[in-house]
C-alpha positions as CSV (number, residue, x, y, z in Angstrom):
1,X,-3.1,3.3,-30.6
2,X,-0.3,5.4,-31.9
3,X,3.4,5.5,-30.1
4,X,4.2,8.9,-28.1
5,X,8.1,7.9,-28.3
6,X,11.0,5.3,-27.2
7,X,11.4,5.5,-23.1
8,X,13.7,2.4,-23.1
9,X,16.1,-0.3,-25.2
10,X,17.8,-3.3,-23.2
11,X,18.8,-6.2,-24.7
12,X,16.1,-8.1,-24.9
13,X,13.1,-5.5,-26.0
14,X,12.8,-2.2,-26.5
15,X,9.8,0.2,-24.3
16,X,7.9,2.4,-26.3
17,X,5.3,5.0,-24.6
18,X,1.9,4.7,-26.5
19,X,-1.3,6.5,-26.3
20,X,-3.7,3.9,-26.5
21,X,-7.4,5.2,-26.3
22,X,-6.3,8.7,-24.4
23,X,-4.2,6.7,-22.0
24,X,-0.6,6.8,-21.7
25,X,0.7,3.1,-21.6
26,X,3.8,1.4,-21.4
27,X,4.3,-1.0,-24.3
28,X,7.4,-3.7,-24.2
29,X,8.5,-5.0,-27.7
30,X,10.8,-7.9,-27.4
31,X,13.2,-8.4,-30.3
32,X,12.1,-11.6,-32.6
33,X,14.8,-13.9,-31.3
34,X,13.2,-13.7,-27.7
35,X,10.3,-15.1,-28.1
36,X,10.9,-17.3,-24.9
37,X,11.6,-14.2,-22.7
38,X,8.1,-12.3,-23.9
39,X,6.5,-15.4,-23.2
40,X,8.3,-16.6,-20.1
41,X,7.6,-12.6,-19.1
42,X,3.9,-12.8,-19.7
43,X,3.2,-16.0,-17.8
44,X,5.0,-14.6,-14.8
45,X,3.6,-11.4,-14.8
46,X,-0.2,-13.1,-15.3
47,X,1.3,-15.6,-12.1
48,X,2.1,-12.5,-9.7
49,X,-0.5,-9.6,-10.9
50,X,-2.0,-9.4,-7.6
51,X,1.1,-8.6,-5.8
52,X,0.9,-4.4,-4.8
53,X,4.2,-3.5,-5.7
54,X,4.4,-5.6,-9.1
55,X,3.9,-3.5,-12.2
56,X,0.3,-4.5,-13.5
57,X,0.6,-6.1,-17.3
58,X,-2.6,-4.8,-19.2
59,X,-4.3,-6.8,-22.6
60,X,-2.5,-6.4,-25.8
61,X,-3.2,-7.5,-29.1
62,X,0.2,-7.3,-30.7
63,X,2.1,-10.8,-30.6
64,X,6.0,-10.1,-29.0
65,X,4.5,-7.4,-26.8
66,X,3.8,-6.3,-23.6
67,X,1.1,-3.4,-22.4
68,X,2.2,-2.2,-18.9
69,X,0.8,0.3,-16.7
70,X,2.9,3.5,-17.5
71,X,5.3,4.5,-14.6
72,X,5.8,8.5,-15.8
73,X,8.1,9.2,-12.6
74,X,11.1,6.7,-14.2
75,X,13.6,4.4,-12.3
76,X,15.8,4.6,-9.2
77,X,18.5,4.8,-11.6
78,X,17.7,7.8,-13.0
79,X,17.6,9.6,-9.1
80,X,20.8,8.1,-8.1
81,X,22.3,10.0,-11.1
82,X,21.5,13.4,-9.4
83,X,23.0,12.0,-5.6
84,X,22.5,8.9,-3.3
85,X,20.5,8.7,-0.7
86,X,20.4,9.3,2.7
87,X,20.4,6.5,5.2
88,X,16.7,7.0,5.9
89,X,15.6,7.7,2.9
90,X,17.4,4.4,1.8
91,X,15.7,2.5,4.7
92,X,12.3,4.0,3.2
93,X,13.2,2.1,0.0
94,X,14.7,-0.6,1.0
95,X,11.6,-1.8,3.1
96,X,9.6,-1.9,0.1
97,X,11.5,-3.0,-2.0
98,X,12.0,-6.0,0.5
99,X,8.2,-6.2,1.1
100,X,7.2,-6.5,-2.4
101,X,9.9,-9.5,-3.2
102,X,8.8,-11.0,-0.4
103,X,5.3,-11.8,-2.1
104,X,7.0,-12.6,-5.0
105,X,8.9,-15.1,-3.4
106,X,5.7,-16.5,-1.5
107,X,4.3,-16.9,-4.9
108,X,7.1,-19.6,-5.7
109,X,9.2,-17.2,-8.2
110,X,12.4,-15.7,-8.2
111,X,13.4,-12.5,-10.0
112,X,16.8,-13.1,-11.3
113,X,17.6,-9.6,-12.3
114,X,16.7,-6.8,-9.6
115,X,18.8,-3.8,-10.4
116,X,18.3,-0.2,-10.3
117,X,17.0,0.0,-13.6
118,X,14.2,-2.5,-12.8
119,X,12.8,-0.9,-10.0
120,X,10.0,1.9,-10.8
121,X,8.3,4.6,-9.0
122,X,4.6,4.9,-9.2
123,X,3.2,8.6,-9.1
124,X,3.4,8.8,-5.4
125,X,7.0,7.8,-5.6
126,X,6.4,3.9,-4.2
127,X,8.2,1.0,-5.7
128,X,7.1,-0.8,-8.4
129,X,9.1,-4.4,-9.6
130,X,9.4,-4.8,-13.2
131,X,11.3,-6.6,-16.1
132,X,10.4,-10.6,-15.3
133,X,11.6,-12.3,-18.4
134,X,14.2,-14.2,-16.4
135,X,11.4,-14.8,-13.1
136,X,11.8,-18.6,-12.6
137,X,9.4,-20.9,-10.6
138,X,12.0,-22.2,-7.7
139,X,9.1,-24.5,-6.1
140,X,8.1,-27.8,-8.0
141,X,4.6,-29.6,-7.9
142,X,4.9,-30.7,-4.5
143,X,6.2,-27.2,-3.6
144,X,10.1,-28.3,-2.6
145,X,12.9,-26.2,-3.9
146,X,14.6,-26.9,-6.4
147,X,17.6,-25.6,-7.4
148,X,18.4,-23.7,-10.9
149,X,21.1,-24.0,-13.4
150,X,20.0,-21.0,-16.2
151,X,23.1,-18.4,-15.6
152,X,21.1,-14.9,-16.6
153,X,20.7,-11.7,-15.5
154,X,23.0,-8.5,-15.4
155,X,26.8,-9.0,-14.6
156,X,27.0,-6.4,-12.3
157,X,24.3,-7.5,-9.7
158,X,24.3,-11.5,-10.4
159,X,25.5,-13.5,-7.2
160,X,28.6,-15.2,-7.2
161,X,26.6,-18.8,-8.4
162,X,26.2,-17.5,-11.0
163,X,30.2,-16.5,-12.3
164,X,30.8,-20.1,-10.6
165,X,27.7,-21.9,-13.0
166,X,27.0,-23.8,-10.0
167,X,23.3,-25.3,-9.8
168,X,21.4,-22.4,-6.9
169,X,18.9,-21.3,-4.9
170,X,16.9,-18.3,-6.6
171,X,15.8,-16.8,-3.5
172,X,19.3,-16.4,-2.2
173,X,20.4,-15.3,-5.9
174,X,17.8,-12.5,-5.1
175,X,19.1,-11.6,-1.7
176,X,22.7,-11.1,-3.1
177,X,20.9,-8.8,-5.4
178,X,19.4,-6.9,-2.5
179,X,22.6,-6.7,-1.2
180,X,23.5,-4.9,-4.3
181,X,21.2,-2.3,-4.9
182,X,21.1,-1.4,-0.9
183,X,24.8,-0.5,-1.4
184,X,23.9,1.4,-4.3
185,X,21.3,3.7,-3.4
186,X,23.0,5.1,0.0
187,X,26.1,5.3,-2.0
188,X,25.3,6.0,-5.7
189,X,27.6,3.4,-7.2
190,X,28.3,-0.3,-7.2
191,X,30.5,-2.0,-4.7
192,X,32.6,-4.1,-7.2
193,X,32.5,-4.8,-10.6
194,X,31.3,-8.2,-10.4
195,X,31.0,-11.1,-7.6
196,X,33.4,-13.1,-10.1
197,X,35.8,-14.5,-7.3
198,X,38.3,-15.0,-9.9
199,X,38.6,-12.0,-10.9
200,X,37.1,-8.9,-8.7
201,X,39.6,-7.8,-6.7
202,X,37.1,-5.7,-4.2
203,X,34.9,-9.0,-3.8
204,X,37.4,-11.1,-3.1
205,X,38.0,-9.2,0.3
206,X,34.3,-10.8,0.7
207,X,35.0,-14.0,-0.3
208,X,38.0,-14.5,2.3
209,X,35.8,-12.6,4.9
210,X,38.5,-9.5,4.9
211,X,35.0,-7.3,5.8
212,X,37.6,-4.4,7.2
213,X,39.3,-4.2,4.2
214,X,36.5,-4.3,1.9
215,X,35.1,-1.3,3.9
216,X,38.7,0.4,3.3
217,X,38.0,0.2,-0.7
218,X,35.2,2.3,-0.6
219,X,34.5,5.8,0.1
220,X,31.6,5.7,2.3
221,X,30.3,7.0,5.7
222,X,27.8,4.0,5.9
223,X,26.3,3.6,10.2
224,X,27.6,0.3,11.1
225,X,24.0,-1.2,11.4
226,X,24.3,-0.4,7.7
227,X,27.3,-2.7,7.2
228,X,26.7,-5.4,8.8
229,X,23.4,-5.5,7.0
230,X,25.2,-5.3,3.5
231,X,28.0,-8.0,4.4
232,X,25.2,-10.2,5.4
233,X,23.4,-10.0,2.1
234,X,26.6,-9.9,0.2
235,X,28.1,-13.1,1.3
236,X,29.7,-15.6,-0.8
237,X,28.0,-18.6,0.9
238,X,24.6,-18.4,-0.1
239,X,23.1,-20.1,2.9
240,X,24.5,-17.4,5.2
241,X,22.4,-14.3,3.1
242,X,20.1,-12.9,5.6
243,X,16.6,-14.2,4.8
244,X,13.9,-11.8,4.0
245,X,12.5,-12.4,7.8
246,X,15.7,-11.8,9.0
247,X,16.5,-8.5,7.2
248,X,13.1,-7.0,8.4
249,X,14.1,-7.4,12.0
250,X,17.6,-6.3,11.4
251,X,18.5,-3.4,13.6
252,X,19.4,-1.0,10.9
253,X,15.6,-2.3,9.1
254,X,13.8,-1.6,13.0
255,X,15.4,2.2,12.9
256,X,12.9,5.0,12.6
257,X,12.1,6.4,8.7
258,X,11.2,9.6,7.0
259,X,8.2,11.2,7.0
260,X,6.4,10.4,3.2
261,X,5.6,13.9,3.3
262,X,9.6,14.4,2.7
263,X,10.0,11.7,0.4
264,X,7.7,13.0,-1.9
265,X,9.2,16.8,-1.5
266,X,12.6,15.2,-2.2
267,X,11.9,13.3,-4.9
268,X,9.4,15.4,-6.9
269,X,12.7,17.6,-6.3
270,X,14.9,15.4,-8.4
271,X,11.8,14.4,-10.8
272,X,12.0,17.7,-12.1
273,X,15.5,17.8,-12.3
274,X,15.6,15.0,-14.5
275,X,13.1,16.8,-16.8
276,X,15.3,19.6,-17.0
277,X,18.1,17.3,-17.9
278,X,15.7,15.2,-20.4
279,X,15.0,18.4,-22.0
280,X,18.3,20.3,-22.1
281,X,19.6,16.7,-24.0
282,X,16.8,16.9,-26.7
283,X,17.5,20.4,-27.7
């Protein structure tokens, strides 16, 4: 096995592409003062590895490590750079996305940290869920809910629990984040900075149910089936986020799609514009 070259840094690990036997694998090497996150990452991958949609983890006999199936066709980040999405191309998305957590969260665990960068594409440009070193069991032995007090994931997605350090529900943690990255993709930027209600201007208008005004902030031509699905996954109470049921029998959810024939056009369109751009950077 030999490294190819560095395809990712965060904070917790850097992702290295390797060539291990002739295959091209994904390799995560966690930094040596998380050890809990490699090994919280490993059990919940192991836990969920049956889930289509969930990024398969693959043997690896380097300790700190992770060997993952390599997704070659990058992150929805890296799209959104070029230009948003449409409505229906969102809605394409979005119903995955919404699909695969869905198992996840019938498997007793919550993400924590679904953002952009965390969501994959396979090489038929489906979804695939990665990054689980904050995934928590929500459900104890007699399968109740329990409720979390850990404060993690990224500031710019995390639900307003989370700013408040109130004990929550990860599910509805997870919806907020939904909420989130729906806004993103048919927009190509983040509705507010954080959901800090002390001191996010833009979510505030949320908070004190101003929903007029917080559409007035942002420069979007979003359907109003869109909206109110947003709202409802953005709110500050986290028992009135749309469950996962309810969002796939929301009106804007029931509209018709795209054809997959034009969502792999579109974006084998943009994967090679990201090429160009990866390669124009290196020289």
């Amino acid at each position: 096995m030999f490294v190819v070259t560095k395809i990712g840094q965060g904070y917790s690990a850097d992702v290295q592409l390797v060539n291990r036997c002739g295959q091209l694998m994904a390799m995560k090497v966690f930094k040596q003062q998380q050890q809990s996150l490699y090994e919280n990452e490993i059990k919940m991958m192991q836990l969920l590895r049956n889930i289509p949609g969930v990024i398969r983890v693959r043997e690896c006999e380097c300790d700190g490590c992770i060997m993952m199936d390599y997704a070659k066709q990058g992150n929805l980040l890296q799209y959104l750079k070029l230009s948003k999405f449409t409505e229906e191309f969102s809605r394409h998305y979005f119903k995955q996305i919404i699909q695969i957590i869905s198992e996840i969260h019938k498997n007793g665990v919550a993400h924590r940290d679904l953002k952009l960068e965390n969501i994959l594409l396979d090489d038929n440009f489906n979804i695939l869920i990665c990054d689980f070193g904050y995934a928590i069991k929500f459900m104890d032995a007699q399968g109740k809910r329990i409720k979390i007090n850990t404060y993690v994931g990224s500031p710019s997605t995390a639900a307003p629990e989370i700013f408040l350090q109130q004990p929550y529900h990860g599910i509805e943690a997870d919806l907020f984040q939904l909420g989130v990255i729906l806004f993103q993709i048919t927009s190509g930027f983040c509705p507010f900075q954080t959901a800090n209600i002390k001191s996010d201007q833009v979510y505030q208008l949320i908070y004190r149910k101003q929903h007029n005004k917080f559409w007035e902030t942002q420069q979007v031509d979003f359907s109003s089936e869109l909206k109110d699905l947003i709202i409802k996954l953005l709110a500050f109470n986290p028992n009135q986020r749309l469950s996962i049921s309810e969002i796939q029998t929301h009106p804007w959810i029931l509209k018709s799609g795209v054809d997959d024939s034009l969502i792999v056009h579109e974006m084998s369109n943009r994967y090679q514009q990201i090429l160009l751009t990866s390669q124009e950077q290196e020289q």
